[in-house]
C-alpha positions in Angstrom: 13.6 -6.8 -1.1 10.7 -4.1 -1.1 10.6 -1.3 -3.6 7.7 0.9 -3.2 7.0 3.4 -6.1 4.1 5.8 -7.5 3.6 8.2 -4.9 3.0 12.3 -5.8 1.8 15.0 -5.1 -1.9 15.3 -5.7 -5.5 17.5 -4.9 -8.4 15.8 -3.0 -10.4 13.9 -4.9 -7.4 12.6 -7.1 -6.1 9.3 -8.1 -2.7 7.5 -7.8 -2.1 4.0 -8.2 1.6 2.9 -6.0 3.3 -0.3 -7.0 5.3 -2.2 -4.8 8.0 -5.1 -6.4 8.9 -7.5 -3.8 11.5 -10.7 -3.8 10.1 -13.7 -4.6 10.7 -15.4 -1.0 8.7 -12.5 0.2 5.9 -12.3 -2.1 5.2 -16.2 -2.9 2.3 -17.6 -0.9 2.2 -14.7 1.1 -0.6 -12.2 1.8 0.8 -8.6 1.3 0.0 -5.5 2.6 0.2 -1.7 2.1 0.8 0.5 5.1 0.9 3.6 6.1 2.6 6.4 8.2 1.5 10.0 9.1 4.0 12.4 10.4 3.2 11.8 14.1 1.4 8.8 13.9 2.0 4.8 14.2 2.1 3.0 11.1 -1.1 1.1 10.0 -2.2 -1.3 7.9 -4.7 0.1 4.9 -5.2 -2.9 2.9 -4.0 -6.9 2.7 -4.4 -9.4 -0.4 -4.0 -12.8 0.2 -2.1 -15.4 -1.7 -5.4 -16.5 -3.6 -7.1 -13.0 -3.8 -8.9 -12.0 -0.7 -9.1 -8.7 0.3 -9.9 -6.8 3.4 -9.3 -3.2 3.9 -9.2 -0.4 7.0 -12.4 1.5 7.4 -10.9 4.6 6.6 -10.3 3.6 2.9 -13.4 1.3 2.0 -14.6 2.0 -1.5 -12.1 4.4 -2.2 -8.9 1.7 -2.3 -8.6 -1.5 -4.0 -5.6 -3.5 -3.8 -4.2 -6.3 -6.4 -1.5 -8.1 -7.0 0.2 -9.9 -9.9 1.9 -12.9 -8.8 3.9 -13.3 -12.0 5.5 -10.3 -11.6 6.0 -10.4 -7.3 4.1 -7.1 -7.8 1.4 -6.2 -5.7 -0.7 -2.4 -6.3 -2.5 -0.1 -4.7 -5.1 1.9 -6.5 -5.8 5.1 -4.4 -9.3 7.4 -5.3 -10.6 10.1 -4.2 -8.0 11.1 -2.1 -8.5 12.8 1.0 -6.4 15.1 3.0 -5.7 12.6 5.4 -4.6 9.9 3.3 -1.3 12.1 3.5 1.6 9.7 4.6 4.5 7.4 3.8 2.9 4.2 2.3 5.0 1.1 2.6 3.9 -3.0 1.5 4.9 -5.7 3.4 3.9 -9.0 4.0 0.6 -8.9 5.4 0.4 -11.3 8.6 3.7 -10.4 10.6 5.5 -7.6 8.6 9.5 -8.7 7.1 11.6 -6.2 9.4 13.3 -4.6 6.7 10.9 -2.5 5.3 11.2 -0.8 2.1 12.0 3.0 1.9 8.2 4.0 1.0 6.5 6.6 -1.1 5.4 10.0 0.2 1.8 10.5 -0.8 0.7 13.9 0.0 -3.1 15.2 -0.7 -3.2 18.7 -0.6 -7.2 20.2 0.2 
């Protein structure tokens, strides 16, 4: 019901923008999220979009992130810039209040210095 995709390989400083297709009972009316996992680490929530649009994102990633969504397509995006080293990690979306509990597989983004 979550398919994450657009993740790579990439040098600080670079871009990638992941996509994440959701079901429709998921993704209608619901704020979604992107989170993410570091080897080692809890998962976290990086950024939410509301149902009409809001946004509100983790310190870490302010001005670097932006996510969207497209609600005729149950698709929301996360576009990723200037990559840092420590943006390295599994990045899943979800919903955005109190997560679904089957989680998609991810995608590995890894920032190489």
């Amino acid at each position: 019901q979550l398919v994450e995709s657009g993740g790579g390989s990439v040098q600080a400083g670079g871009s990638l923008r992941l996509s994440c297709v959701a079901s429709r009972s998921l993704f209608s009316k619901n704020s979604m999220g992107w989170y993410r996992q570091a080897p080692g680490k809890q998962r976290e929530l990086v950024a939410r979009i509301t149902s009409g649009g809001d946004t509100n994102y983790t310190n870490s990633v302010k001005g670097r992130f932006t996510i969207s969504r497209d609600n005729a397509k149950n698709t929301v995006y996360l576009q990723m810039n200037s990559l840092k080293a420590e943006d390295t990690a599994v990045y899943y979306c979800n919903t955005g209040v109190i997560p679904f509990p089957n989680w998609g597989q991810g995608t590995q983004v890894t920032v190489s210095p």
